[in-house]
VOBA-1610 file (N, C-alpha, C; in pm, whole numbers, padded with zeros to 5 digits, always signed):
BEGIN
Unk+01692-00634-01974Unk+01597-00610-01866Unk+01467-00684-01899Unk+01405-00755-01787Unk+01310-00851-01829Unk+01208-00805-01724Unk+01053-00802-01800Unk+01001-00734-01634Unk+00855-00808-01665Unk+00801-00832-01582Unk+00658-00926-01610Unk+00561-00799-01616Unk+00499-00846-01728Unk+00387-00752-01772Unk+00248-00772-01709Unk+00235-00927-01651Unk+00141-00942-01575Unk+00055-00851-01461Unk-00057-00859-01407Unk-00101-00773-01293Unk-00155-00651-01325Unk-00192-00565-01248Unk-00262-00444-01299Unk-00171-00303-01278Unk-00047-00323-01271Unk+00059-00215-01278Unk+00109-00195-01428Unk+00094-00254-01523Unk+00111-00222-01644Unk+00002-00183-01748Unk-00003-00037-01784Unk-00169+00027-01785Unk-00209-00025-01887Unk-00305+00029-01922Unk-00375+00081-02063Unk-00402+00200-02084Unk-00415+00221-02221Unk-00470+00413-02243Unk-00534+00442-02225Unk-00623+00537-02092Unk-00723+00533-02066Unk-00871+00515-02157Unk-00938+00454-02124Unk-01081+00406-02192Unk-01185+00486-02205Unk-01203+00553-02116Unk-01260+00659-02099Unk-01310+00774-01975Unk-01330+00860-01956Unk-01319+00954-01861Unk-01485+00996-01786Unk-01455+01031-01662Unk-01525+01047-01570Unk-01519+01199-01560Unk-01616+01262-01485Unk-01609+01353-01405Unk-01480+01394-01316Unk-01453+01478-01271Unk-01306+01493-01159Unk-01357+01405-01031Unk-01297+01317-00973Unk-01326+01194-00861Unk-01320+01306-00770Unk-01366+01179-00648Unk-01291+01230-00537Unk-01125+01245-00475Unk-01105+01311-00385Unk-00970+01353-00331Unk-00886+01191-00336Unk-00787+01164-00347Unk-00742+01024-00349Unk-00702+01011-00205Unk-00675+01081-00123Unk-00642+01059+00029Unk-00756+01161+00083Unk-00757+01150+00221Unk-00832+01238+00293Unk-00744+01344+00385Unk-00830+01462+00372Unk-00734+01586+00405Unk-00669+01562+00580Unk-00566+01636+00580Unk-00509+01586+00739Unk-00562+01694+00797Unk-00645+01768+00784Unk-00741+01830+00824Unk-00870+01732+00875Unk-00876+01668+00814Unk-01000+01603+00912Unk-01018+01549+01006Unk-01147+01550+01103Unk-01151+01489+01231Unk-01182+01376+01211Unk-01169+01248+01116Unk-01180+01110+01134Unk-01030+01065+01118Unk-01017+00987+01214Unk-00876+00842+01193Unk-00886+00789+01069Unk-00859+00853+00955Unk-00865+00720+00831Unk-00754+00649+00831Unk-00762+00550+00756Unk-00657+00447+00712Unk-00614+00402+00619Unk-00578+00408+00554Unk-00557+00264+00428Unk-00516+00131+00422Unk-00656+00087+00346Unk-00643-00048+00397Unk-00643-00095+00236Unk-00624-00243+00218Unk-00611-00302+00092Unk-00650-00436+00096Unk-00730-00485+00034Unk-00714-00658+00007Unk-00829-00714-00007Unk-00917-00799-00010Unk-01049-00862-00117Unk-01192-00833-00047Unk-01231-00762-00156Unk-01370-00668-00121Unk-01457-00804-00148Unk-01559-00882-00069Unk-01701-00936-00152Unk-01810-00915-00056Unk-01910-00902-00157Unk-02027-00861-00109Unk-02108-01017-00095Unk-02234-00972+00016Unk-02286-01096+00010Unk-02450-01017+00085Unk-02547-01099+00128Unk-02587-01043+00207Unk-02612-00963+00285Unk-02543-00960+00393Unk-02518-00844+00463Unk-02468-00715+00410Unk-02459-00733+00316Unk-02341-00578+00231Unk-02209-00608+00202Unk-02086-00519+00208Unk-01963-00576+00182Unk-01865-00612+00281Unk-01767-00682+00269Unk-01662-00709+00383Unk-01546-00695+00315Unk-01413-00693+00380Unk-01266-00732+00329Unk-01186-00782+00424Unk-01153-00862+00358Unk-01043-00908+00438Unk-00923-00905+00373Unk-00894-00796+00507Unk-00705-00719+00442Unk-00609-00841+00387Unk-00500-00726+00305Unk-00417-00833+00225Unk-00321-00891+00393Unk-00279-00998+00361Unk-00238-01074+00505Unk-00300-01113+00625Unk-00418-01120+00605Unk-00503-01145+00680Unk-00597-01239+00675Unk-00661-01307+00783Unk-00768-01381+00761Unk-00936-01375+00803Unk-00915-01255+00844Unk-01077-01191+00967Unk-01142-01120+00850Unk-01242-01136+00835Unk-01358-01068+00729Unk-01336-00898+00821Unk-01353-00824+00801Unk-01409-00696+00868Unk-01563-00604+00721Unk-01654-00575+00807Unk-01739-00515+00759Unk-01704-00366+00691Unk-01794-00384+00597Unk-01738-00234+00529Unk-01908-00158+00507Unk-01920+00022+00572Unk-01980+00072+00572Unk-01958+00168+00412Unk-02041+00161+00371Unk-02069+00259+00172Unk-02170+00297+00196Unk-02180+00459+00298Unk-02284+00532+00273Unk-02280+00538+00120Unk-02245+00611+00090Unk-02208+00687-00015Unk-02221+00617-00172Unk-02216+00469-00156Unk-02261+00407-00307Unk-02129+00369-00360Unk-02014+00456-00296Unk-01902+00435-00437Unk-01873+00336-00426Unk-01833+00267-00316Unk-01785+00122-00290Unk-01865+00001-00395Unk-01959+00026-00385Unk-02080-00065-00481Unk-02046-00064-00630Unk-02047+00051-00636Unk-02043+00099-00817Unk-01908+00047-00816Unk-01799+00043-00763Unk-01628-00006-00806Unk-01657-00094-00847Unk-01730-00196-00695Unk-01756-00366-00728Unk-01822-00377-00811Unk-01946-00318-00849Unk-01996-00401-00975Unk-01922-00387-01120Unk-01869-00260-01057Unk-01774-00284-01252Unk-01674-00352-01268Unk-01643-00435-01132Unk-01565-00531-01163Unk-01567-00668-01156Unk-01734-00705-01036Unk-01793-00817-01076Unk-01927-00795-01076Unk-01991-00794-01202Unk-02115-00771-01229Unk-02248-00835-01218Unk-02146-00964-01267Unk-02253-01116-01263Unk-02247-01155-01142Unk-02153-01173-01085Unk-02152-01279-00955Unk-02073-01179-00864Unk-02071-01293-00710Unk-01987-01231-00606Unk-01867-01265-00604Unk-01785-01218-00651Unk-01618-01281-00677Unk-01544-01122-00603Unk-01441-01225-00549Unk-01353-01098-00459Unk-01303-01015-00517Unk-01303-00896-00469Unk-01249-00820-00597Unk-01111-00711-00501Unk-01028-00722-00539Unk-00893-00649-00471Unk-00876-00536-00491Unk-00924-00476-00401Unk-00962-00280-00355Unk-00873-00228-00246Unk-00794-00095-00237Unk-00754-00013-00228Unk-00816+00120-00161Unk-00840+00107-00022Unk-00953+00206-00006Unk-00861+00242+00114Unk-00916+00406+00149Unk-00958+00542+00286Unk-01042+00486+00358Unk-01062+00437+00499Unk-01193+00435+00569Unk-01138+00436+00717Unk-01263+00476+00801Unk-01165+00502+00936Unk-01318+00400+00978Unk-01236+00350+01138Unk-01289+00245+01227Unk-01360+00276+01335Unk-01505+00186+01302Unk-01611+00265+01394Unk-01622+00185+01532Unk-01681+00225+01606Unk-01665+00142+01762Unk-01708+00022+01742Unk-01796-00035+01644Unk-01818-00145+01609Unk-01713-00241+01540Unk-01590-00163+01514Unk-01474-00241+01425Unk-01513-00278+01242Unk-01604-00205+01244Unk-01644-00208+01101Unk-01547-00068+01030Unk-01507-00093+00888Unk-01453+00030+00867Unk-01599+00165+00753Unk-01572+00272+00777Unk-01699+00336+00732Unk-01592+00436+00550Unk-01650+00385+00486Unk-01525+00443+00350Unk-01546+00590+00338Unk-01452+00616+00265Unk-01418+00761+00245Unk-01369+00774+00097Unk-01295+00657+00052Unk-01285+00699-00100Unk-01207+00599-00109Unk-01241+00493-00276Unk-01187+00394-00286Unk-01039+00476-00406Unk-00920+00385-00386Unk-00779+00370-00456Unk-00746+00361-00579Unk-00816+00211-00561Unk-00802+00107-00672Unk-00880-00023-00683Unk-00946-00042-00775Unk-01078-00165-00778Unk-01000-00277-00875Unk-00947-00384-00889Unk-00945-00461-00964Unk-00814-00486-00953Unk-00729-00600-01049Unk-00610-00648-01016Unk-00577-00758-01016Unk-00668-00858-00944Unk-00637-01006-00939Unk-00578-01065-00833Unk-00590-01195-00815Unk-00527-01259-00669Unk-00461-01184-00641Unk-00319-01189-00671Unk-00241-01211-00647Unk-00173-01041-00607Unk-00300-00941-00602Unk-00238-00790-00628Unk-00202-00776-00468Unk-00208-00864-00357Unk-00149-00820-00249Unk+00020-00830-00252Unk+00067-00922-00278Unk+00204-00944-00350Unk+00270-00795-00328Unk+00204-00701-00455Unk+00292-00628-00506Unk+00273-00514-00367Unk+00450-00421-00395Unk+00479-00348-00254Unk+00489-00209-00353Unk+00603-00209-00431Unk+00602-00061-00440Unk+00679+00036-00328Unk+00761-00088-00290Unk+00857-00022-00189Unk+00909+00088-00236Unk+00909+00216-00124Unk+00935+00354-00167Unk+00945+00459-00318Unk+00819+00367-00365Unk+00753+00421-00502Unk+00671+00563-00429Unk+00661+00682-00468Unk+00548+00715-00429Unk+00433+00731-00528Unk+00453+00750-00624Unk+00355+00680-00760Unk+00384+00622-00848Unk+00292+00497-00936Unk+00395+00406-01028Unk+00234+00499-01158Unk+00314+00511-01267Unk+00195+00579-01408Unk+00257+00420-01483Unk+00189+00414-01587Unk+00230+00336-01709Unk+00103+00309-01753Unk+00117+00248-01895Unk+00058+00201-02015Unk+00084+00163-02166Unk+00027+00117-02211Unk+00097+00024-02358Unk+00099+00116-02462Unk+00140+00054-02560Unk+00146+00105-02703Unk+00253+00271-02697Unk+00404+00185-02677Unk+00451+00139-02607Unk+00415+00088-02452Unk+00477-00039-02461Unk+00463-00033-02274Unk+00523+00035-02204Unk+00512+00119-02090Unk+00592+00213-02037Unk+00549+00157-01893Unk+00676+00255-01821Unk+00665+00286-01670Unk+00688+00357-01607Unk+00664+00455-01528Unk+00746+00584-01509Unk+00730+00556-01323Unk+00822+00573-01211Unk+00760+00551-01111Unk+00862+00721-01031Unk+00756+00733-00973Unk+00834+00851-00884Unk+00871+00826-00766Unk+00966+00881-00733Unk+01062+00848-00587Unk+01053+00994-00538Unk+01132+01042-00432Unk+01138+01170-00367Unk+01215+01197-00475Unk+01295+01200-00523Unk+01367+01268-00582Unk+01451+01254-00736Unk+01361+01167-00754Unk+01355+01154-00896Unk+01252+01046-00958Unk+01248+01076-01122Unk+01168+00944-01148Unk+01223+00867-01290Unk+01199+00716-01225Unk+01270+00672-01313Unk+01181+00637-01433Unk+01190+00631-01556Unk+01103+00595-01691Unk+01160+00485-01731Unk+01063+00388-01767Unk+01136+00278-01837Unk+01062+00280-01996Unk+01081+00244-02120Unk+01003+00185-02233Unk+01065+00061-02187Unk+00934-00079-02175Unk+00990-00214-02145Unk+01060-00235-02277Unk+00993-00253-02390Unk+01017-00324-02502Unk+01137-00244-02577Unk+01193-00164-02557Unk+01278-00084-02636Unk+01381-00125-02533Unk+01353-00174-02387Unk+01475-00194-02311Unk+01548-00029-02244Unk+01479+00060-02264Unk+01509+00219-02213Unk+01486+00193-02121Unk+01580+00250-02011Unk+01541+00334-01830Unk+01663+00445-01854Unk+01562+00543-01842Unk+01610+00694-01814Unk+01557+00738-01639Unk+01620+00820-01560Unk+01626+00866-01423Unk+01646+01014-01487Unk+01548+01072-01400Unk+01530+01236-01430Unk+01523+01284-01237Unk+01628+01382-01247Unk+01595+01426-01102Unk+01481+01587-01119Unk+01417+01578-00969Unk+01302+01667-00955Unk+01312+01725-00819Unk+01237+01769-00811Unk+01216+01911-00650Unk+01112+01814-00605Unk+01135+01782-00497Unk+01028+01728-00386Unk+00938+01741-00364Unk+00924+01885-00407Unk+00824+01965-00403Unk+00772+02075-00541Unk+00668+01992-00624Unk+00684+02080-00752Unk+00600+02187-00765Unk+00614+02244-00844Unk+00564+02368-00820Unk+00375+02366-00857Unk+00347+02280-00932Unk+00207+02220-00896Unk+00191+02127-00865Unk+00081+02057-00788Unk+00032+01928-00769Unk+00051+01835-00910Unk+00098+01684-00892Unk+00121+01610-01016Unk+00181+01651-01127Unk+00275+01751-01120Unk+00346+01805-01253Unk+00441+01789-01202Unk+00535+01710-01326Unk+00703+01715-01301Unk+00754+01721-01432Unk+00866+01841-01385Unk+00934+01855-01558Unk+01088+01852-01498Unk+01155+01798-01584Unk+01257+01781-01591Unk+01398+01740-01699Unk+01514+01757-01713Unk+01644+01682-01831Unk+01711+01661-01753Unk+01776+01578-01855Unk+01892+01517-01820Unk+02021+01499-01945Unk+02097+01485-02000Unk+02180+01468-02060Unk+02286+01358-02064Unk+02261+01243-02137Unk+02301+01141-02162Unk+02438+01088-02233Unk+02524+00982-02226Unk+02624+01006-02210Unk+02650+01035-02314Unk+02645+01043-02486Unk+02685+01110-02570Unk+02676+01247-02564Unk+02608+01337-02507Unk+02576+01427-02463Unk+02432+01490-02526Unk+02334+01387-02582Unk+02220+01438-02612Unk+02141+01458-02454Unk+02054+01557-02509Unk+01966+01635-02408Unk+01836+01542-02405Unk+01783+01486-02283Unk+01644+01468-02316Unk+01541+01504-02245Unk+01433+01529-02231Unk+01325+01583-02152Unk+01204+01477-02132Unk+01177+01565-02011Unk+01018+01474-01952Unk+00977+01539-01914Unk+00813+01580-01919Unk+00723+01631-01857Unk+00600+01569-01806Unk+00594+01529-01702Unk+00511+01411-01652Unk+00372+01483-01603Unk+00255+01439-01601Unk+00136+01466-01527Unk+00015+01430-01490Unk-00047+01407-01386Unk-00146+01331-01340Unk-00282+01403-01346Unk-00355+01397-01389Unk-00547+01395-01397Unk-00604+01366-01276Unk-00672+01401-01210Unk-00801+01306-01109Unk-00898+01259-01212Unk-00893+01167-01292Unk-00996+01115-01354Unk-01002+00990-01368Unk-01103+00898-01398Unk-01151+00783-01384Unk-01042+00715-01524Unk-00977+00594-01464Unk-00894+00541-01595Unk-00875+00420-01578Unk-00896+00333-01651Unk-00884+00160-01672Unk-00789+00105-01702Unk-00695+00016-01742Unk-00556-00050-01767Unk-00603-00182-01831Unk-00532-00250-01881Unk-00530-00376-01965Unk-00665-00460-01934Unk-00647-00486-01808Unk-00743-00570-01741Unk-00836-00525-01647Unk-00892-00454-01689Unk-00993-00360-01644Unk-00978-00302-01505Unk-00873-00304-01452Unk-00911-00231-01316Unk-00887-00085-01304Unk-00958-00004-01180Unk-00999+00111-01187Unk-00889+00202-01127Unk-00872+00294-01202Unk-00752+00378-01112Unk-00842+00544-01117Unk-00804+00604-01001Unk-00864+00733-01019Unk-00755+00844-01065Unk-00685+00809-01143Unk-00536+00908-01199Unk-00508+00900-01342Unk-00533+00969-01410Unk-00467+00963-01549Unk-00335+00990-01573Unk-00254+00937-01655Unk-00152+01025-01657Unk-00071+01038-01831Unk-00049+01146-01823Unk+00015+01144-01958Unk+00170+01210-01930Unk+00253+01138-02015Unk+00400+01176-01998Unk+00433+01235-02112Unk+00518+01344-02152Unk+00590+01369-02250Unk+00737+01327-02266Unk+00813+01287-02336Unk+00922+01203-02294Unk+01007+01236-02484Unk+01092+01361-02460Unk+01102+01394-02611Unk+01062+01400-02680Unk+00946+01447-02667Unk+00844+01524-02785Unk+00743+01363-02791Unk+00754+01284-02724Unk+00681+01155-02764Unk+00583+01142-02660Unk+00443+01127-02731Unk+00371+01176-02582Unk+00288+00992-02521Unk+00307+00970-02415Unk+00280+00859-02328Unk+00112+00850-02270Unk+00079+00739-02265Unk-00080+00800-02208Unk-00084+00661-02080Unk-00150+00708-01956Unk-00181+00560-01948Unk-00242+00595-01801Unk-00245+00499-01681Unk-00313+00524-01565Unk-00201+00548-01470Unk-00183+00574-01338Unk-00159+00590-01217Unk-00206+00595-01093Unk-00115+00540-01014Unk-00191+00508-00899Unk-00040+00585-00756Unk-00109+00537-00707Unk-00015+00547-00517Unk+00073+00419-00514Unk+00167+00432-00434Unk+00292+00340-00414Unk+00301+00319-00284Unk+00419+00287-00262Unk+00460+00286-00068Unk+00299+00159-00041Unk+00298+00058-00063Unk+00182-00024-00064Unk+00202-00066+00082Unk+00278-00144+00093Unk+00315-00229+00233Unk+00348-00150+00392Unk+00403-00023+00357Unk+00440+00088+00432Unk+00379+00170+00500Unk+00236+00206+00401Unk+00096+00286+00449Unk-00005+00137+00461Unk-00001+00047+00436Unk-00124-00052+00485Unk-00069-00107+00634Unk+00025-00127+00640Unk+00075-00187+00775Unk+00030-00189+00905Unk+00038-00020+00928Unk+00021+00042+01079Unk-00149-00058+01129Unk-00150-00097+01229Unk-00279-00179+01265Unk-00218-00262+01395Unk-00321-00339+01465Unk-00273-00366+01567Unk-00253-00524+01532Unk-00155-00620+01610Unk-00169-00736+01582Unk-00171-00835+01739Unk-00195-00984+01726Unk-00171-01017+01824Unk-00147-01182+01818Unk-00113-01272+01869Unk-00122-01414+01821Unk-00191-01472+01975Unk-00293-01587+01879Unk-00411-01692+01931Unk-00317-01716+02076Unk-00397-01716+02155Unk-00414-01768+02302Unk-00350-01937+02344Unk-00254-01929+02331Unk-00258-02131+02384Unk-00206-02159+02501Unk-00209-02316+02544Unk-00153-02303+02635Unk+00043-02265+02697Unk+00042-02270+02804Unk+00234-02210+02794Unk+00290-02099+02738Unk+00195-02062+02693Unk+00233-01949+02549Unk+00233-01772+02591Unk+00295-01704+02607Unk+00301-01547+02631Unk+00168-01481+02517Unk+00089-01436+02593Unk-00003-01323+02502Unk+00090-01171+02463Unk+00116-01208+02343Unk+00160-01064+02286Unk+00085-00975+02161Unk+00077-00826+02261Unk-00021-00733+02128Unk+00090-00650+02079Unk+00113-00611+01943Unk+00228-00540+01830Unk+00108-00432+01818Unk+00125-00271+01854Unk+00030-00165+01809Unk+00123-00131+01660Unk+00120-00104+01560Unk+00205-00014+01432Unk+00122+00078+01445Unk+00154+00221+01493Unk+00092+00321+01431Unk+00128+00396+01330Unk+00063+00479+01261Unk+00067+00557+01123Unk+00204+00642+01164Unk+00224+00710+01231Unk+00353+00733+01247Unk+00490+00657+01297Unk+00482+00604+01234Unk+00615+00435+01265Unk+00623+00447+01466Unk+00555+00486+01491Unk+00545+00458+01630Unk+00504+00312+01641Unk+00596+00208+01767Unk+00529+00094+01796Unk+00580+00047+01890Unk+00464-00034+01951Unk+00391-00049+02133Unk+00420-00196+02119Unk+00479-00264+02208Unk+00429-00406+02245Unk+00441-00447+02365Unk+00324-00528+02412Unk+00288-00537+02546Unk+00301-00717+02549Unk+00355-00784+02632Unk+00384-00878+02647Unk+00373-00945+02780Unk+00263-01059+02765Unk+00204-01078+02919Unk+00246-01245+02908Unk+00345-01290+02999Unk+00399-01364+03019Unk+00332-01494+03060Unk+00214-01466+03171Unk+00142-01539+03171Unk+00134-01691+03281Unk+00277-01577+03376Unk+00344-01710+03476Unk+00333-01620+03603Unk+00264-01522+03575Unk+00269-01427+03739Unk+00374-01287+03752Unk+00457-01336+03621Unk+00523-01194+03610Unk+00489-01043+03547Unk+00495-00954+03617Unk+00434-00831+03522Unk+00436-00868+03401Unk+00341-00771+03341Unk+00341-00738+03203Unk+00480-00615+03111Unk+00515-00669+03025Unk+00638-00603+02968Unk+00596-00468+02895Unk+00634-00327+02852Unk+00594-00284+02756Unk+00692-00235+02704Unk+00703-00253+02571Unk+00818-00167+02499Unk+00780-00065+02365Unk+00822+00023+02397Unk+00780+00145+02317Unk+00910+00198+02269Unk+00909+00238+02084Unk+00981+00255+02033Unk+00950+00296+01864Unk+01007+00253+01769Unk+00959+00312+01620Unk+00986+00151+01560Unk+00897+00223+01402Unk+00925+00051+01348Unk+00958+00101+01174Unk+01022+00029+01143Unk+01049+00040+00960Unk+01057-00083+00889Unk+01007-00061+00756Unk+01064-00188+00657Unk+01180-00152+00620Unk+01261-00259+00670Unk+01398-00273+00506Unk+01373-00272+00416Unk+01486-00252+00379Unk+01515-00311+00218Unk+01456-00418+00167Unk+01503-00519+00242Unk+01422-00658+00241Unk+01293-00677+00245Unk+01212-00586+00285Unk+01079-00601+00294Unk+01089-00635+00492Unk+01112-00653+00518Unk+01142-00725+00660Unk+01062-00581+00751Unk+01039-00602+00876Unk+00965-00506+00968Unk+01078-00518+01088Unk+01156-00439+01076Unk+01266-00357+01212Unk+01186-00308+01297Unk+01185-00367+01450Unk+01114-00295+01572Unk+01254-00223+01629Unk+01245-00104+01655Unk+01398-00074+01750Unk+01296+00016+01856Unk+01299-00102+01980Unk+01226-00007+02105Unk+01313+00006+02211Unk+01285+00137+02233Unk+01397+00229+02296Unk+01365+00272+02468Unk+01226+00201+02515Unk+01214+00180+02633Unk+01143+00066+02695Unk+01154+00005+02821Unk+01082-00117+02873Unk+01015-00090+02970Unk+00855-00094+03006Unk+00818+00006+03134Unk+00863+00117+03172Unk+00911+00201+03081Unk+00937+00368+03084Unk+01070+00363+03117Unk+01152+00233+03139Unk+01335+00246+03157Unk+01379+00251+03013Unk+01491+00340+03011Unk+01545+00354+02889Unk+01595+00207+02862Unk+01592+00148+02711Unk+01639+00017+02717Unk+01640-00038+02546Unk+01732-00025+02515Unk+01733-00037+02351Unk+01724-00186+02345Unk+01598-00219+02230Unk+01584-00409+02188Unk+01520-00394+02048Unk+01620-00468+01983Unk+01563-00492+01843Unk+01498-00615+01789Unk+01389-00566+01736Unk+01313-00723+01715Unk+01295-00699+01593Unk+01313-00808+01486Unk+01262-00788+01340Unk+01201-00934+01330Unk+01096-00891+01238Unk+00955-00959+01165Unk+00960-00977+01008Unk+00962-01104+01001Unk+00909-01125+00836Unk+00753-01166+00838Unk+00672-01180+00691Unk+00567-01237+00685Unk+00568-01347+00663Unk+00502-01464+00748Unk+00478-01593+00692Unk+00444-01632+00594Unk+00399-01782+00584Unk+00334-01796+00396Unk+00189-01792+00404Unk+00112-01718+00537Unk-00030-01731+00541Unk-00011-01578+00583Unk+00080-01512+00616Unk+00071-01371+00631Unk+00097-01316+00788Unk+00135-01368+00842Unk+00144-01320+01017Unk+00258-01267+01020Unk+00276-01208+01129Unk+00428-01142+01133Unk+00497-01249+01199Unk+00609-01297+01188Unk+00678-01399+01256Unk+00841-01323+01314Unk+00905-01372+01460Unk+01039-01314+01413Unk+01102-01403+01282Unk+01184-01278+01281Unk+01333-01341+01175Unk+01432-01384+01268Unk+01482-01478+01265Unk+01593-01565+01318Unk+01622-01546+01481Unk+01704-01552+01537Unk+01689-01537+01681Unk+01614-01389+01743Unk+01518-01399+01861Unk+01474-01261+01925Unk+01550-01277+02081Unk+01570-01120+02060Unk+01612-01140+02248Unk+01505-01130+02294Unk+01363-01114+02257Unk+01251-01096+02325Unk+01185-01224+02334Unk+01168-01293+02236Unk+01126-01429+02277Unk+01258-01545+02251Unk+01299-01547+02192Unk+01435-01609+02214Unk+01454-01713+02075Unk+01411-01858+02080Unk+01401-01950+01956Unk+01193-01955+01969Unk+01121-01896+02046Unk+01020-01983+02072Unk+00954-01933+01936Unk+00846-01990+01925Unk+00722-01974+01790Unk+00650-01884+01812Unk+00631-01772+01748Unk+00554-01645+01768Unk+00490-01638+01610Unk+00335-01650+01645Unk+00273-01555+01464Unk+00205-01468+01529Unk+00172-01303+01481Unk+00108-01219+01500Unk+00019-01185+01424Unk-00099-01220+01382Unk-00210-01178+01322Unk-00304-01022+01334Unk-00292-00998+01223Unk-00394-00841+01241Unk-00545-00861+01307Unk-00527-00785+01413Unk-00649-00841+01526Unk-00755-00705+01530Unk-00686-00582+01479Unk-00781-00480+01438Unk-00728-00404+01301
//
């Protein structure tokens, strides 16, 4: 098993500790639309902006609150260099987003890349290098360098927040154990970026230390509206993703014929790929499947033939 150690998913032992953070999501109790959004924080003048991972539109970022500032400077101090953040913020009538609590500060280019497809948390850190990532229903542990992956199954639901204990019994028939658990506290990894999760594993009496974060990357950043540039000959089409895999597309032809709408749900594959299956057309029942990959600049494009647009050229850009 060969796994790149590169990036900011392979921890360090935490460096040192903070106060208890804030909440890492915002309660579904609250009356703001938050979101999660991800991709390169820089400040300039005006204050800060990002422009989401796959994207090319700056959007403004509101930091009552300071925290946004304090991430960035501990991760660029001297200068204005982008820095790849992980944040809660909901969208004000101005289209600016107003924060609520940052993720993850640091990482490097290239941290839009990583997905974390149906991870719901990835922990790890060195000395050993480790990895532990949780799924619904189990989690798998790796030691890289020893070449170990052990799978421990768990309750969906544990009986505290961030605690999972669990055995398993291996094929000679030794017994082994894990007791996994997460901190709200301030924790750093190899290359300095910021995670608000500690975590320490027990793993047969051998105890693990390192950071953690949130998973499902591509899955929870997605939902947003998209649309592709205006030309001539060309159909104006808007893609809504909402937070509940609900999704809208309105398609204006642009030759005198009504406007289309199809409403239906949306998922990633396996593949990473974006499955539209909409299940009505102007309120007639009417099953059409459209699937989307990302381009090499980030738009949604179809994948191979659409019955909706057929062979023609479609990119959809995140437009809010």
């Amino acid at each position: 098993m060969k796994r790149n150690l590169s990036g900011p998913f392979y921890l360090l032992l935490p460096l040192f500790f903070l106060s208890a953070c804030s909440p890492i999501k915002p309660s579904v109790d609250s009356d703001k639309p938050y979101e999660f959004i991800r991709g390169a924080v820089i400040k300039d003048d005006d204050g800060f902006t990002i422009t989401p991972c796959f994207s090319q539109t700056k959007r403004q970022l509101v930091d009552t609150s300071g925290l946004l500032s304090r991430r960035y400077n501990e991760q660029s101090p001297t200068s204005r260099l982008p820095v790849y953040m992980e944040l809660w913020a909901y969208q004000q009538v101005d289209l600016a987003w107003n924060l609520y609590g940052v993720n993850l500060a640091g990482g490097g280019s290239k941290a839009c890349d990583t997905d974390l497809r149906n991870v719901e948390y990835r922990a790890g850190g060195v000395n050993p290098v480790w990895v532990a990532d949780v799924f619904g229903d189990h989690i798998r542990v790796e030691i890289i360098h020893e070449l170990r992956s052990m799978t421990f199954p768990i309750s969906e639901s544990p009986s505290l927040p961030f605690t999972w204990q669990s055995s398993i019994t291996g094929i000679k028939g030794r017994t082994h154990d894990l007791e996994m658990q997460f901190r709200r506290q301030t924790c750093r990894d190899a290359v300095g970026a910021w995670y608000p999760l500690v975590a320490e594993v027990n793993l047969d009496g051998k105890v693990l230390k390192g950071c953690a974060r949130e998973g499902d990357l591509m899955s929870r950043s997605i939902p947003g509206r998209y649309s592709n540039d205006l030309a001539p000959d060309e159909s104006f089409v808007v893609l809504d993703l909402l937070a509940g895999h609900q999704a809208k597309l309105l398609v204006d032809y642009r030759n005198g014929q009504p406007l289309s709408i199809l409403e239906g749900n949306w998922q990633l594959n396996k593949s990473g790929r974006l499955e539209l299956n909409f299940v009505s057309v102007n309120g007639l029942a009417q099953q059409t499947i459209l699937v989307m990959q990302r381009s090499a600049i980030g738009a949604l494009v179809p994948y191979g033939y659409s019955e909706i647009f057929g062979n023609a050229s479609l990119a959809l850009e995140r437009s809010e």
